[in-house]
Backbone bond lengths (Angstrom), bond angles and torsions (degrees), N, CA, C in turn:
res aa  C-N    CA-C-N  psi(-1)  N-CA   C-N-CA  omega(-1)  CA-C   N-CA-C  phi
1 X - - - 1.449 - - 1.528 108.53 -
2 X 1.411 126.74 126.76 1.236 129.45 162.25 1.456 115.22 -38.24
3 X 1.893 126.49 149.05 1.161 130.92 -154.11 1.674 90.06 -92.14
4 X 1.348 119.73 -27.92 1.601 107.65 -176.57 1.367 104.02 -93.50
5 X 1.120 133.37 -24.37 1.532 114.38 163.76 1.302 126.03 -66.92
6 X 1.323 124.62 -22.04 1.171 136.42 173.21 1.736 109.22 -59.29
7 X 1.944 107.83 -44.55 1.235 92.07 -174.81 1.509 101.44 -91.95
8 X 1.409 125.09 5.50 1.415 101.68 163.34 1.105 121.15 -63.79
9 X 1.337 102.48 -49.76 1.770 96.93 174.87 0.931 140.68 -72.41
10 X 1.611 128.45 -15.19 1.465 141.05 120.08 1.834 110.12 1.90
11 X 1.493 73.78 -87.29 2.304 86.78 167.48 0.933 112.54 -43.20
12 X 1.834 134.02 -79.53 1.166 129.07 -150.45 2.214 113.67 -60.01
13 X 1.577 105.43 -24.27 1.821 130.24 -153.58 2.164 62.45 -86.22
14 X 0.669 136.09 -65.87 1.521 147.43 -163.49 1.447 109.77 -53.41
15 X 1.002 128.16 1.62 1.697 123.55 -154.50 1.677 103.74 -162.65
16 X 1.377 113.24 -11.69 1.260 123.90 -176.12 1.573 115.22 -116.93
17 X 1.094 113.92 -9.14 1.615 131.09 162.57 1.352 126.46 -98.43
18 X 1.730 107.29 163.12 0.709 122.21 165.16 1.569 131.28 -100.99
19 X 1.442 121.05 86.32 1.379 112.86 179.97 1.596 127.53 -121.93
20 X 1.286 96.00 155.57 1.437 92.37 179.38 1.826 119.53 -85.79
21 X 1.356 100.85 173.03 1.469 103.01 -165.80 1.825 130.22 -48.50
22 X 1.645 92.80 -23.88 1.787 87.85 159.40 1.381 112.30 -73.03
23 X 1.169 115.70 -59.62 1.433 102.12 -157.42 1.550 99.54 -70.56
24 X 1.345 129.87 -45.53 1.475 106.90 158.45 1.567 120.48 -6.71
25 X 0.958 104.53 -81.98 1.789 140.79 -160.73 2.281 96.70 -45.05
26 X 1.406 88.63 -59.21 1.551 97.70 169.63 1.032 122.30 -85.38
27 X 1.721 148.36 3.77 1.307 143.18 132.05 1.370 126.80 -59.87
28 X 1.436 123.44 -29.01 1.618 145.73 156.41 1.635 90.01 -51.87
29 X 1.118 122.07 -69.51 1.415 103.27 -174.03 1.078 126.60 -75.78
30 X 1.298 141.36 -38.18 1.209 138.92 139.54 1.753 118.28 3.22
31 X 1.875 92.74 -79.55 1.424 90.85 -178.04 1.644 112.13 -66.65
32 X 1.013 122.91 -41.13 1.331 120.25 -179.63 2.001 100.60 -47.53
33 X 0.903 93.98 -70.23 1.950 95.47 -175.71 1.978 95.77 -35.57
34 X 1.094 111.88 -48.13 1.431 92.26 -170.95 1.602 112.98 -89.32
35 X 1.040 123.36 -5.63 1.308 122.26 160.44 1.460 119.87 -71.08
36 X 1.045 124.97 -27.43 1.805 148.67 162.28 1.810 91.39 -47.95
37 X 1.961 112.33 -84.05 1.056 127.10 -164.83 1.838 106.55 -54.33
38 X 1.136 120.80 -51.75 1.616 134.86 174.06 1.711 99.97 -48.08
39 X 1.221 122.37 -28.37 2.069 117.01 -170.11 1.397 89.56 -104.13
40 X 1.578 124.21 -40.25 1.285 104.09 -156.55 2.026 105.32 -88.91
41 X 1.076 127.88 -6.76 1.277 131.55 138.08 1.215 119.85 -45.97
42 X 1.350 96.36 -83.33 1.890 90.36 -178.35 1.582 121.66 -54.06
43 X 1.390 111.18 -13.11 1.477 111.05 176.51 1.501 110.03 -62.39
44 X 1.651 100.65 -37.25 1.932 113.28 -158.16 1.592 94.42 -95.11
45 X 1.533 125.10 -16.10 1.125 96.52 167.53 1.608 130.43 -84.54
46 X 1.716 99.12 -16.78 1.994 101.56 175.18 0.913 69.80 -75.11
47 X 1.340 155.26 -115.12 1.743 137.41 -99.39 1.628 99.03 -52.54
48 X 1.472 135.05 -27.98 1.256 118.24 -176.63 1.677 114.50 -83.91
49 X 1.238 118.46 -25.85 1.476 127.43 163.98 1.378 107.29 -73.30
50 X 1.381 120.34 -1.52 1.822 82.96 -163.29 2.510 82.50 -139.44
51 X 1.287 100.67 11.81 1.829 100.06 170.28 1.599 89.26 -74.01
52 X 1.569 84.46 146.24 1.495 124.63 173.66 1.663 122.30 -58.83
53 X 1.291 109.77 92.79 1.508 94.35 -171.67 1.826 124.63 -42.16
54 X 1.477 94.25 -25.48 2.037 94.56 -168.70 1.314 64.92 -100.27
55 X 1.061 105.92 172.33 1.445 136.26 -176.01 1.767 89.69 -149.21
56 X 1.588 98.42 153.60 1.499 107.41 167.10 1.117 113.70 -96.74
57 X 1.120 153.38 106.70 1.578 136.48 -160.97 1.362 99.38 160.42
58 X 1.711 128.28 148.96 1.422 142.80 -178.98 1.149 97.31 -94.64
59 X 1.716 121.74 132.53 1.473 113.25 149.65 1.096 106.04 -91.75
60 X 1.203 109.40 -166.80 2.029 131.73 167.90 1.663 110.09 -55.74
61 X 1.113 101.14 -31.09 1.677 101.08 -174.14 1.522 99.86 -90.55
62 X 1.251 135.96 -28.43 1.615 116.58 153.12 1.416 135.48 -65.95
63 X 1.384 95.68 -21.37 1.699 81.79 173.14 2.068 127.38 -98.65
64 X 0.955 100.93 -169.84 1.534 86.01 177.20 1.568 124.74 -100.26
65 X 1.557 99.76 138.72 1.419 103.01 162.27 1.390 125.78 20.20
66 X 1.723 86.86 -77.82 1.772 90.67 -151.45 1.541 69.78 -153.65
67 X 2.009 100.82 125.90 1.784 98.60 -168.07 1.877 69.16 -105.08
68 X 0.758 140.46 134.41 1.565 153.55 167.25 1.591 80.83 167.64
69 X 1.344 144.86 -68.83 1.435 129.76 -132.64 1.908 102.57 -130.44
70 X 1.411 98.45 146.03 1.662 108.86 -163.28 1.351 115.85 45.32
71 X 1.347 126.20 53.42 1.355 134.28 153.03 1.701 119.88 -60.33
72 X 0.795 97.95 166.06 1.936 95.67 158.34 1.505 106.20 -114.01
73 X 1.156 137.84 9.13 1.379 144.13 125.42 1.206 108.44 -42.43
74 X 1.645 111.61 -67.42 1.972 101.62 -153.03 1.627 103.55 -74.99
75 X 1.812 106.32 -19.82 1.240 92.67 176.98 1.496 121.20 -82.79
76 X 1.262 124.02 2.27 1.327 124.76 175.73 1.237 115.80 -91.58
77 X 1.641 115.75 -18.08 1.513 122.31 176.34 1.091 107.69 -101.26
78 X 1.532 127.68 3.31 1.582 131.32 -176.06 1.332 92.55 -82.12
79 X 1.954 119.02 -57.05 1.215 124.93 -151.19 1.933 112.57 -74.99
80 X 1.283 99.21 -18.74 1.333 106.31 178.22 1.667 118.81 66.28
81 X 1.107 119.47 33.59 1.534 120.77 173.96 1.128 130.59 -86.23
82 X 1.119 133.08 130.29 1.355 146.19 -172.54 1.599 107.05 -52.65
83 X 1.758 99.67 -63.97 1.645 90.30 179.00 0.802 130.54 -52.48
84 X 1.477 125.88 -38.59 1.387 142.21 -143.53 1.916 77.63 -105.98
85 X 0.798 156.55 -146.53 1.542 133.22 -160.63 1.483 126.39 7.04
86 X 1.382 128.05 -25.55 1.352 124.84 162.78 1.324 134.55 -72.21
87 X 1.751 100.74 -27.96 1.707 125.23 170.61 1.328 114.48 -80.16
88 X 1.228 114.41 -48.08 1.710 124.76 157.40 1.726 137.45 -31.45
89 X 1.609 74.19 -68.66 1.362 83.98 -172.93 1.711 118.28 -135.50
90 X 0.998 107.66 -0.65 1.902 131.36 143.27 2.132 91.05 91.31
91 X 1.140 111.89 15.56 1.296 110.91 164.74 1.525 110.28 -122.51
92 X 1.654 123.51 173.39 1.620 110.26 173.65 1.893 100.96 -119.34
93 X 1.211 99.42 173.01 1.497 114.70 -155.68 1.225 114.89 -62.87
94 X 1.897 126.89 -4.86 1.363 116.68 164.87 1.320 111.80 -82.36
95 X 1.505 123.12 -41.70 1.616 130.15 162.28 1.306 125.63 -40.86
96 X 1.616 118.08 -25.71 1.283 119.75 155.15 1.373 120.02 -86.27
97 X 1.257 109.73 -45.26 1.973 94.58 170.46 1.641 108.54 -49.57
98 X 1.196 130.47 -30.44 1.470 146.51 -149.56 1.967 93.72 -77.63
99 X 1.479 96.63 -53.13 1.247 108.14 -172.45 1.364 106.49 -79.96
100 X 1.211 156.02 -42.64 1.414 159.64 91.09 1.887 126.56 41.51
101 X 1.536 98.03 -44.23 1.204 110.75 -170.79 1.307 94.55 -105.56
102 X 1.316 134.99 -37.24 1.365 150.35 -138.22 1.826 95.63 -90.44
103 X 0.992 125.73 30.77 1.773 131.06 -164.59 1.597 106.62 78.26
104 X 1.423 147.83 17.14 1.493 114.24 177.94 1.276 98.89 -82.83
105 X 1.917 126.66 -48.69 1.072 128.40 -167.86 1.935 128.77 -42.33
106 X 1.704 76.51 -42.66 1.645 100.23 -170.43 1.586 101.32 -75.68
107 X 0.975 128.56 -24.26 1.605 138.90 -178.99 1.378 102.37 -66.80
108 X 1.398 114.03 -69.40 1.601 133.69 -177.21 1.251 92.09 -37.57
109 X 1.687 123.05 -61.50 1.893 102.75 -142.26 1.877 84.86 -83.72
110 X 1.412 128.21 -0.38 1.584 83.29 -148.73 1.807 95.41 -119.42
111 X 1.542 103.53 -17.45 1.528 111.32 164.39 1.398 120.75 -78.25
112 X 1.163 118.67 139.73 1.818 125.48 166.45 1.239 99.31 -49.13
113 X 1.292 105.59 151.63 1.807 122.10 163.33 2.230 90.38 -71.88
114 X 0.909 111.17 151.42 1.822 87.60 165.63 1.414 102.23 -102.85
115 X 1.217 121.49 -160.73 1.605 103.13 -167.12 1.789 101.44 169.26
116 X 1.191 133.18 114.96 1.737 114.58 175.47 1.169 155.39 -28.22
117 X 1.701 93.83 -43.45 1.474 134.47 -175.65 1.508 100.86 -88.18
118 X 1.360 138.39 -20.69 1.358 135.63 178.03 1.734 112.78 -107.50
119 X 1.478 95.60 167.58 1.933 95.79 164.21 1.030 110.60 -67.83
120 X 1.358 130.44 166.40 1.255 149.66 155.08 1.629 123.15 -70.14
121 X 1.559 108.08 -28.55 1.215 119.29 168.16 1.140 112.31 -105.99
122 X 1.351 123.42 40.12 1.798 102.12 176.18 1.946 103.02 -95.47
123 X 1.239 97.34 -169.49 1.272 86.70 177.01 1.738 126.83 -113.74
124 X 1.301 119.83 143.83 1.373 113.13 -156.88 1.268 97.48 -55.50
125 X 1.672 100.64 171.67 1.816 119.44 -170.63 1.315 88.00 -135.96
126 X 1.302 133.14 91.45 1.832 123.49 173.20 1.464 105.40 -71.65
127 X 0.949 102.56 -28.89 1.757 105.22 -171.97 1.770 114.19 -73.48
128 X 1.680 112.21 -27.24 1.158 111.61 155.37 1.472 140.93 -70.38
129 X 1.232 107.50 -31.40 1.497 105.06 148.44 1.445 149.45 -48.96
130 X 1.219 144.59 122.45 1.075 173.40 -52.98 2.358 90.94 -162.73
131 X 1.369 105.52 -45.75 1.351 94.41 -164.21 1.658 92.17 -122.59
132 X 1.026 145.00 126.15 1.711 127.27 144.75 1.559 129.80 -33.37
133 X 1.530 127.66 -160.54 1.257 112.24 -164.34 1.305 92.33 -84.70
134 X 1.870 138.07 -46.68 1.317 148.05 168.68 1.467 97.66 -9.54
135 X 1.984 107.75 -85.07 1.391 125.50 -150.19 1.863 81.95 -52.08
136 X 1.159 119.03 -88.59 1.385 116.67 -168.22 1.798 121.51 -15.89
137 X 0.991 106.10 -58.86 1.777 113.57 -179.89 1.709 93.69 -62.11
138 X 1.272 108.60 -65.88 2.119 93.67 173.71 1.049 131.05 -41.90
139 X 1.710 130.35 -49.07 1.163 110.61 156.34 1.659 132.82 -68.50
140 X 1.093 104.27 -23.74 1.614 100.08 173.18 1.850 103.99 -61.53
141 X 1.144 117.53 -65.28 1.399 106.36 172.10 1.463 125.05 -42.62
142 X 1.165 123.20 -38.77 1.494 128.79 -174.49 1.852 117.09 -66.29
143 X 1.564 92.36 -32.28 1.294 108.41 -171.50 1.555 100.24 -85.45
144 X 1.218 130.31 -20.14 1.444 151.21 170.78 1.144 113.29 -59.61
145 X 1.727 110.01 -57.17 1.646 114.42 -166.88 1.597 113.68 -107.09
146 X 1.734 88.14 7.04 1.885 89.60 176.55 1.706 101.83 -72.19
147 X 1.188 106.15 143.11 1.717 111.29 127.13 1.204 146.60 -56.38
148 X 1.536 133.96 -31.16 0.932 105.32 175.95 1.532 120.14 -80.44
């Protein structure tokens, strides 16, 4: 049975009787419960007619392979330039070795990331991570000296 004919007749079984105050009392809810179920359908079906075909967002097929190798990270930390570290990340490349040597590196490999889903005491995995101590300190700076 269709969901709006159902509450017509809900209405009409509601308005054409005679009942007393329970069943009153539980036909009010009744229709109310299906007036809930009747909006919250039609709510989920515009959101499915009316989502954004592009979406803003990266899948798996935009990013790379294997983000450890041919980045434009590793190539910006391969080439070692001042500017290109000053636009980045608003310091130049001895201030990052500086900061690097100075405990970030040694921190990175030897503390856990912490995390919800894991212990608190397990023991770090550097090799499972995604950036080394470098990539890590670059984006933390980058994300520092960005604008947006």
């Amino acid at each position: 049975m269709d969901d709006n004919l159902l509450l017509s007749n809900l209405l009409l079984a509601h308005h054409f009787s005679v009942l007393d105050e329970e069943d009153e009392r539980r036909d009010h809810l009744c229709i109310l419960v299906a007036v809930m179920i009747i909006g919250s359908i039609e709510d989920h079906e515009w959101t499915v007619r009316n989502r954004r075909r592009h979406r803003q967002h990266l899948s798996q097929a935009n990013l790379l392979p294997n983000p450890r190798v041919g980045t434009p990270w590793r190539r910006l930390y391969e080439n070692g330039e001042d500017r290109a570290f000053i636009t980045t990340m608003g310091i130049d490349t001895s201030t990052f070795r500086m900061i690097l040597e100075a405990g970030f590196e040694a921190m990175w490999y030897t503390l856990p990331i912490t995390r919800p889903d894991t212990r608190s005491a397990g023991q770090p995995r550097p090799r499972g991570r995604s950036l080394d101590a470098a990539g890590g300190l670059g984006l933390v700076l980058h994300w520092l000296s960005s604008t947006m």
